[in-house]
N, C-alpha and C positions, 0 to 999 in steps of 0.2 A: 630123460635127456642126459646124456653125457657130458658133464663139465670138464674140459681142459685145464690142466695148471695155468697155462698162460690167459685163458680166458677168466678162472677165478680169480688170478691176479688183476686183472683189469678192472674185474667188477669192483675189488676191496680197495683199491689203490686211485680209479679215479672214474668210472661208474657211480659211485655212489656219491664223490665228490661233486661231482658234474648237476648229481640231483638234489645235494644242498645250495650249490650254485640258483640252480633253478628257481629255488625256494624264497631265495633272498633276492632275486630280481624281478619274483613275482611280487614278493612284499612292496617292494619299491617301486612299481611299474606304476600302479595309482598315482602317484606323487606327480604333481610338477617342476619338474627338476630340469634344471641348462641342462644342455649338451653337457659341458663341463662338468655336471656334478654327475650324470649318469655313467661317464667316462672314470672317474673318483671311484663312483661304488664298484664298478667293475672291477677295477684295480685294486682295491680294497677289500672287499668281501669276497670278488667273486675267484679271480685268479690267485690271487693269493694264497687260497686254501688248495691250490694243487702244483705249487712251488715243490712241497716235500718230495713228493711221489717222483716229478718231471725232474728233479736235478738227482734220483738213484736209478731210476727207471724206465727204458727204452717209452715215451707213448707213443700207442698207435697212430696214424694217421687219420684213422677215424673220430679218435677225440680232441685230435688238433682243428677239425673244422668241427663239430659239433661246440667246441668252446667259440671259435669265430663265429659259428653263423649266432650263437646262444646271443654274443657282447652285442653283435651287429642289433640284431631285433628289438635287445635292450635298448640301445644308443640310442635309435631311430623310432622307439614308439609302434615297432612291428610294419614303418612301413618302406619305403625303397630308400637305401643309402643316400643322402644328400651330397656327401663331398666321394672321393676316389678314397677306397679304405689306405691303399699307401700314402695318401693325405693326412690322413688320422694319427698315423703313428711318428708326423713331423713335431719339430718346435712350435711351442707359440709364435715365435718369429717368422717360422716359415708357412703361417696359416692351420699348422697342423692343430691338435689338440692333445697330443705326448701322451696316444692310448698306445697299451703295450699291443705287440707283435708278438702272440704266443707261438710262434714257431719259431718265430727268430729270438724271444725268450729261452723256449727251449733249447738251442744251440748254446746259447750263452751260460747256461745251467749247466751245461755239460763241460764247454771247455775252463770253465772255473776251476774242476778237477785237477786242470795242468798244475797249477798253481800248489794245488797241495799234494799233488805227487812230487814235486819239485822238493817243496820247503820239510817233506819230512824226511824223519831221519827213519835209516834202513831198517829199525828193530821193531817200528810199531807194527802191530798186529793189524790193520787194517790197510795197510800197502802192501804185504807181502805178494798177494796173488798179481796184482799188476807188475810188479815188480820183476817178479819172477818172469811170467811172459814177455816182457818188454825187453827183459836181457835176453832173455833168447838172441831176438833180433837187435841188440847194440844197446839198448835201453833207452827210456825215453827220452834225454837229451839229443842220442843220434836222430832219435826218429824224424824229434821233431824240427832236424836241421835238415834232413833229406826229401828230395821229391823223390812220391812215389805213389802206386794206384794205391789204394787201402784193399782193393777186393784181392790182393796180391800180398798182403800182410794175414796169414792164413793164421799163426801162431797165434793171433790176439784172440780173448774172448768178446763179445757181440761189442756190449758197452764203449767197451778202454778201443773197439776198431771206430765207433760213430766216433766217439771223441776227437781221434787223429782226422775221420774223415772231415768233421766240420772244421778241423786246425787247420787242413788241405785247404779247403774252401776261404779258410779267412788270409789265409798267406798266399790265394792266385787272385782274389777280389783290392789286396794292397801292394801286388806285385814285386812278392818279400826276396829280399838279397838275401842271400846266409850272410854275409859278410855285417847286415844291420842288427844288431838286438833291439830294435825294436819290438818285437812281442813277445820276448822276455820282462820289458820293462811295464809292458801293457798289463802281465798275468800278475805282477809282483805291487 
């Protein structure tokens, strides 16, 4: 069988992650444990070990639910969700029980990057490449004051384009003025 880059990356990067996951929820799944505490190991053990991978790393869509349905099964003892899962990722106050949202995790992993494209200075060696594409089109202060589609920002590479694209998404979900810095003061 012919392995892919993109596919071997997948395996090393969060494939095999997914299957220490597995491991350690299997460990715990005998236990009697609250809702609360199965919600804890999740967050704990299980996602957590694929933070590194999800804040460099496009992941797939297929192991964004394969991590959901893995937590759900866990939570619930393998058998039908009790509450509405966007229940789950409320406050205590609001009945929720403050489990993470790995999708909506993962966006937030990404746009974290603004904040250090931002605050560094032009010589270190690990901004450069964004850097450089991003002036292309005005650099990323313009970008990220302007509306605009991202499938129409062609110069970015994959990465540094979700980034903007999920920035898109969080400045039409708060209905962002240019004129407000508010998610500047949000990244900072």
């Amino acid at each position: 069988m012919l392995r892919t880059p993109i596919k071997e990356n997948n395996e090393l990067n969060f494939d095999k992650k997914i299957q220490k996951l597995q491991t350690k929820l299997d460990m715990w799944s005998s236990q009697d444990l609250t809702t609360f505490g199965r919600a804890m190991l999740i967050k704990t053990l299980g996602i957590s070990q694929l933070i590194y991978s999800a804040s460099n790393l496009e992941a797939p869509k297929e192991i964004v639910e394969i991590v959901r349905t893995k937590s759900s099964k866990f939570l619930w003892k393998n058998k039908n969700d009790k509450i509405k899962r966007s229940g789950l990722y409320q406050d205590l106050d609001n009945g929720g029980i403050r489990m993470i949202d790995f999708d909506i995790m993962l966006k937030v992993l990404k746009l974290s990057w603004i904040s250090r494209l931002l605050r560094t200075s032009d010589n270190s060696n690990w901004c450069i490449i964004p850097k450089h594409y991003s002036g292309r089109m005005g650099g990323l202060n313009f970008l990220l004051r302007c509306n605009y589609a991202t499938n129409y920002v062609n110069d970015l590479l994959f990465f540094y384009k979700k980034i903007l694209e999920f920035f898109n998404d969080l400045k039409t979900l708060y209905s962002y003025d240019q004129k407000q810095e508010f998610f500047f003061f949000f990244f900072f």
